[in-house]
Each structure stands twice: as structure tokens, then as C-alpha cells.
N, C-alpha and C positions, 0 to 999 in steps of 0.2 A: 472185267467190265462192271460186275455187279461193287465188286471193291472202290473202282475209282467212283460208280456214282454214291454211294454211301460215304466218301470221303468229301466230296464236293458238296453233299447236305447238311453235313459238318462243318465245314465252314464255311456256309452263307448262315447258318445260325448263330455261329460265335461273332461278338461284337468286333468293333473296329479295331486293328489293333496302336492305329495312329490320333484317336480320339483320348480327351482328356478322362481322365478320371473324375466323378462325382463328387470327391470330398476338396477337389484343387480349390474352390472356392474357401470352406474350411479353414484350411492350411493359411492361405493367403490372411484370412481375417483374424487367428492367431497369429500369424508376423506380426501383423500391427499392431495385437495387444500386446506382446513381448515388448515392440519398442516405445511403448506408452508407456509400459511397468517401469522400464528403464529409465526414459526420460522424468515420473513422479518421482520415483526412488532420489532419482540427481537432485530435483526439486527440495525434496523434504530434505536430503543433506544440506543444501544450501541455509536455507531457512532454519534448520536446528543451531549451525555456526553461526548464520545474523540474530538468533536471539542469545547465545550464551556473551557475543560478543555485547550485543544492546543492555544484556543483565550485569556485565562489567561495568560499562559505561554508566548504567543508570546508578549504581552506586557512588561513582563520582559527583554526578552530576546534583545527588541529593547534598552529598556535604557542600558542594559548592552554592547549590541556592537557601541552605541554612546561613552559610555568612553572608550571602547578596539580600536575602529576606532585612538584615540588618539598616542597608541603606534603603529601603524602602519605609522600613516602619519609622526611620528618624524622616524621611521626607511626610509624611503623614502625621508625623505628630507639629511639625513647621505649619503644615497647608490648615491641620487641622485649630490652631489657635490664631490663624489670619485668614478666615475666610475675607472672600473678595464683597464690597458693598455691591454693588452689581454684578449680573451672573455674564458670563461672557457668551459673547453672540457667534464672534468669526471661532471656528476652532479649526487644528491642524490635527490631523489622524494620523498617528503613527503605527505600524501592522507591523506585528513581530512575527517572525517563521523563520523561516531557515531555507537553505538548497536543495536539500537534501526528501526524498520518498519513504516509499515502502513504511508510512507510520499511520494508517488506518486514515482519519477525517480530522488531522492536529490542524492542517492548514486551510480544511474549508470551515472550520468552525471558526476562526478568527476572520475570515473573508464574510462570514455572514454577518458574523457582528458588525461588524464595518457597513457593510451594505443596511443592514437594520437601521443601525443609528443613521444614517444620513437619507434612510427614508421617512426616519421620525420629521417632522418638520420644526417641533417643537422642541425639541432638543437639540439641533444642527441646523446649520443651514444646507441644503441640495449641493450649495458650490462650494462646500468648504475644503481644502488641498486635503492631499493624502500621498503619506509617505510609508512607500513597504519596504522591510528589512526581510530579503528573503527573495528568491526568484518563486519559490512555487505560490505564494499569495498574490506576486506581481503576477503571472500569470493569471490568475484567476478573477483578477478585480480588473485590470488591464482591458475586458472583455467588457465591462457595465462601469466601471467607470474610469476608461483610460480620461476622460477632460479635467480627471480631478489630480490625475496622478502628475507630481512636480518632480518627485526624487524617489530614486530607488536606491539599495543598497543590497550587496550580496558578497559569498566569501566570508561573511560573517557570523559567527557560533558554527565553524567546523567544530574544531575541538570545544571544550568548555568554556563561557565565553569568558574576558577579563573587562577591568574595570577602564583601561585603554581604549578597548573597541566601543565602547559605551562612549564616554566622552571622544571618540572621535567622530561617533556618529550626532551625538549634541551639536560640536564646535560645525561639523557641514551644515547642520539645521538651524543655527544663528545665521550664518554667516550665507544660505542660502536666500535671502531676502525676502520670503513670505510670510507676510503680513497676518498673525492669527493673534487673538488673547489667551487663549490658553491652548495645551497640549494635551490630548486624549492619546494615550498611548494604548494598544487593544493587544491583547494576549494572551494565550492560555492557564491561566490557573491548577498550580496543583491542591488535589486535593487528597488523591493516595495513589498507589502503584497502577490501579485499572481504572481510575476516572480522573477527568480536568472539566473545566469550563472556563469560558472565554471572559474573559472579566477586564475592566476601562477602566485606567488611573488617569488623574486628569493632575496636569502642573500648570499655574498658571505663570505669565511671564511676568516681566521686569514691568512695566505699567501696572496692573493690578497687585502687584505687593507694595511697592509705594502711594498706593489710594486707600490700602489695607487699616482699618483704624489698630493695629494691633503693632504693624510696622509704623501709623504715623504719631504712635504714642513717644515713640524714641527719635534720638536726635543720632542723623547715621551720614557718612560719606554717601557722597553723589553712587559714587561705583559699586556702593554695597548691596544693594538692589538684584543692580545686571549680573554680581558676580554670584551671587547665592540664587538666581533664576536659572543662569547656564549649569552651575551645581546641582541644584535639585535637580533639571533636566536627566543630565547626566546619570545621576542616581537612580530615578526612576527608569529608564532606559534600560542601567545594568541590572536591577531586582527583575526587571519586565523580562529579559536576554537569560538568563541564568534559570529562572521559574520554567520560560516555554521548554529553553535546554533539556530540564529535568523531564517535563512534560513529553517534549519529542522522544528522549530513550525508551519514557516509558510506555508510550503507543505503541514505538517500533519492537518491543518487547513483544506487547501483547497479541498485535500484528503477526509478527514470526511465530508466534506460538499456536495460534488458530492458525497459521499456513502451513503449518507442521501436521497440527492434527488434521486437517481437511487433507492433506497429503495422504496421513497415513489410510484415513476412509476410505480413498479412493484407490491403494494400495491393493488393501482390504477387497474391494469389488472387483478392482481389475485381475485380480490374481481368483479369487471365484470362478469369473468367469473366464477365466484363459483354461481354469480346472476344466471347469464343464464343459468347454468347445474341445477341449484335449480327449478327453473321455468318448464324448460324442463322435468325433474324426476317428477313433480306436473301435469304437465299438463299429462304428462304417465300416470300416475295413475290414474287421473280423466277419462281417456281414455278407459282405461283397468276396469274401476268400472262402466260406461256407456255402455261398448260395452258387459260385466256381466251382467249388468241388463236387458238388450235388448234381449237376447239369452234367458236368464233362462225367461222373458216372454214370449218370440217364443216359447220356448218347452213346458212352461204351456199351451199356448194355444193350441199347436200342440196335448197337451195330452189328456186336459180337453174336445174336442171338439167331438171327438168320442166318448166320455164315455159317456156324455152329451144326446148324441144324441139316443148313447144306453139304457140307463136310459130311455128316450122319449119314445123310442120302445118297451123298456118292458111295460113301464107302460099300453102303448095302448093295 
């Protein structure tokens, strides 16, 4: 009798044996930094392959706008011995970008310029057309100024772009029927591996080169005008297409490479801390398995010691 109540004091002091354990929260909160490590880890792999892959490309894409820089500086040395006697009022904006992400702020710096220049008053008119080469600029101007936008273009400068895809985007832009004097084409600037700026080459068209005292010094065919306007176009176009090209590799370079490093930081911390919740959950347990064994020998003793002694007392 004395046995079973000393055994039933014993366990209403021992805990539940159907209750959770103290560190289950723990445990839980390391799963999830395990599969955050994982999914960074996958992160920073990705991003290491999109920069070595953009450090390929961006090599191409520099010899290609060393020859495309060529049709630019002959259209500049033309514009620059004919300036026009009057400066031109209506202009057409042309936004160079591309389809394509993942390249830091290539395509809101050309969307601002755009937006700037035609909130100058004095340099543009409010209403003057605007044409984007590129869905991610169309998106972004589309929003402030879809009443300006007349034509879009896209699909264009996947690969590195050719002199084709230039004049085929000219010949739509004649043959589109809006009415400007000259053509501001807005584009990213290279200037070295880790910086561009957005920079306006302006062409003007077939009316302003035959008003030109420098064109009306010579005696020329009617067509020679319209043909060397859609030319230069063209030209400019392909330097503007080729430059940003370069430009986009090499954002999307540098892009990848700080999402690599931010990757690995965060590697860094998450793996710290998955140590110290691991350590911490270890040390609980050893905790919880000492302070078990300590108790369940308190109660041995607390039990054994009476009985003991009663044993003693009968025997006498």
C-alpha cells in the first residue's frame, strides 16, 4: 500500500507524456532556415551563370559597337557641316531598350530622359510622338505618356543587333506617316564596363537638309535629300541599337555580380544563424536530459529511502 502511493506521487509529478517538447518550435524555425539556405544557395548559382554568360556577351557586344560607333561618327560629321537655319519645333522621340530585365536601371534611365526632355517646354513640344524600341521602356512610358506613343517595336537587339534591323526600323518610321522635323533618338551611352548615361542624337529629315545652306550650296537630284535623310536615320538608329546592346550586357553583368555577392552575404548570415539555433536546440536538450536525470534521482531517492528504512524496521 505504502508502495503504490509513492508510485502514484511519482507520476502526477512527472510531465505529460503526450505533450510537445520545448525546443519543437526550435526545430521548426531551423526547417526553414535550411530551406532558405537552399533556395539562396540555388539563387547565387543562377546569377553566377547569368554573369559569366553577360561577361561573354558583353565582349561581343563591345567589338560590335566599335564598328557601329563608325556609322555614327560619319552621320555627325554630315549633320555637323549642315546645320539646319532654323531649329526644329515638332520632334519624334525615338527610346532605345530592349525585352529583355534583370539589368539594374538601363531602361528607366532612358524612360526618364524621354520624360525630361518633353517636360522641358523649351526644347520639345508636350505633344510631340514617341516611338519605343523595346517592351520594357514601352512599359514604363506607356503609363505618363501612352497619348504620345504612336509605334512600338520589339524582338529587336535579342542577339547583337545588325544594320538590317536598323533600317528596317527607319523604313516603318518613314513610311509610318508622322509628321516631325527632326528625330531625337534617346539611348544609353557607353562610357566603360560599370557606367553609361542616357544621351539624344538628334537627325534631322528630308525638308531641313534641303533648306540647309551647306546642302543648298550644290546642285543635287530631287531624291538625294529623302535618300541620304532615311540613310542617316538608319545609321543613327544602328550606333544608338549596338551602344545600348553593349550598355545592356554590361549592367546585366554588374547586376549579376552584386546579386551574387548579396547572395553570398546572406549565405553568410543565414548559415550563422541556422549554427546558433542548432547549438542552442543541442544545448536544450542536453538541458532537459540533465535536469531528467536529476529529478528521476530525487524521486528514486525520495522513494527508496523510506522503504529502506522500513525494510530496517521490520527486519528488527
Amino acid at each position: 500500500m505504502f508502495a503504490r502511493s509513492s508510485l502514484s506521487r511519482i507520476a502526477s509529478q512527472c510531465p505529460t507524456l503526450g505533450a510537445a517538447p520545448q525546443n519543437a518550435r526550435n526545430m521548426a524555425t531551423l526547417r526553414e532556415i535550411e530551406l532558405r539556405l537552399k533556395s539562396v544557395r540555388n539563387i547565387e548559382k543562377i546569377t553566377k551563370s547569368m554573369k559569366m554568360i553577360a561577361s561573354t556577351k558583353l565582349a561581343k557586344a563591345q567589338r560590335a559597337m566599335q564598328a557601329g560607333k563608325e556609322y555614327g561618327s560619319a552621320n555627325s560629321e554630315i549633320f555637323q557641316h549642315t546645320p539646319p537655319e532654323t531649329p526644329s519645333k515638332r520632334k519624334l522621340f525615338v527610346v532605345v531598350s530592349s525585352d529583355k530585365g534583370l539589368c539594374g536601371g538601363i531602361h528607366s534611365s532612358v524612360s526618364k530622359a524621354t520624360r525630361r526632355a518633353l517636360a522641358e517646354s523649351e526644347q520639345a513640344d508636350p505633344a510631340s510622338p514617341v516611338m519605343v524600341i523595346g517592351d520594357k521602356s514601352k512599359g514604363q512610358l506607356s503609363r505618363v505618356l501612352g497619348q504620345n506613343m504612336t509605334m512600338t517595336f520589339n524582338q529587336i537587339g535579342r542577339d547583337i543587333p545588325t544594320f538590317a534591323d536598323a533600317a528596317g526600323v527607319a523604313d516603318l518610321i518613314v513610311k509610318s506617316g508622322v509628321e516631325y522635323d527632326s528625330v531625337s533618338i534617346v539611348y544609353n551611352k557607353f562610357l566603360s564596363a560599370i557606367s553609361y548615361e542616357p544621351t539624344t542624337v538628334e537627325v534631322t529629315n528630308e525638308k531641313l537638309l534641303k533648306e540647309s545652306p551647306g546642302f543648298r550650296a550644290y546642285e543635287m537630284e530631287d531624291d538625294f535629300a529623302k535618300d541620304l535623310a532615311e540613310f542617316a536615320l538608319a545609321n543613327a538608329i544602328y550606333a544608338a541599337l549596338v551602344e545600348a546592346h553593349a550598355c545592356e550586357q554590361s549592367a546585366r553583368r554588374n547586376a549579376m555580380d552584386n546579386a551574387s555577392n548579396n547572395a553570398k552575404d546572406m549565405i553568410n548570415k543565414l548559415t550563422l544563424q541556422y549554427n546558433r539555433g542548432r547549438q542552442a536546440a543541442i544545448t536544450n536538450e542536453l538541458v532537459d536530459i540533465i535536469t531528467g536525470t536529476c529529478r528521476v534521482f530525487h524521486l528514486t531517492t525520495q522513494f527508496l529511502t523510506p522503504f529502506l528504512w522500513s525494510l530496517g524496521a521490520s527486519a528488527l
